[in-house]
Steps between C-alpha positions, in 0.01 A plus 500: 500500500734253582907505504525328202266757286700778662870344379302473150385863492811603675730308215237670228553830678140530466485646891662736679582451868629748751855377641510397860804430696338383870495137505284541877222622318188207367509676205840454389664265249799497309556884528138578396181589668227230411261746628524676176507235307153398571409824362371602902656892586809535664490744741854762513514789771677811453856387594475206269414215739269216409160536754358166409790296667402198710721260693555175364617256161387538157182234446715390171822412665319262680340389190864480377586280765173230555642457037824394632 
């Protein structure tokens, strides 16, 4: 699925996303976890903390930015 599907679903509200608020994490884009929105499991521990974070930039803000 690519970032222009998900603003189309997302403007449809035909998906629901799980909020994210750390911009370190590859997953992250514009306050949302695009981990979820591929429909793969986002993993939560006990305290609330995401446990499928990884280091680095979103694939579609650099996407975003090649457009431009």
């Amino acid at each position: 699925m690519n970032k222009e599907q998900v603003k189309e679903m997302i403007e449809k509200r035909c998906v629901n996303f799980i909020m994210c608020t750390n911009s370190e994490c590859k997953y992250y884009w514009e306050d949302m976890c695009t981990k979820n929105v591929g429909n793969e499991i986002v993993h939560i521990d006990d305290s609330g903390k995401c446990e499928d974070f990884e280091q680095g930039e979103c694939d579609w803000y650099k996407e975003m930015e090649e457009e431009e």
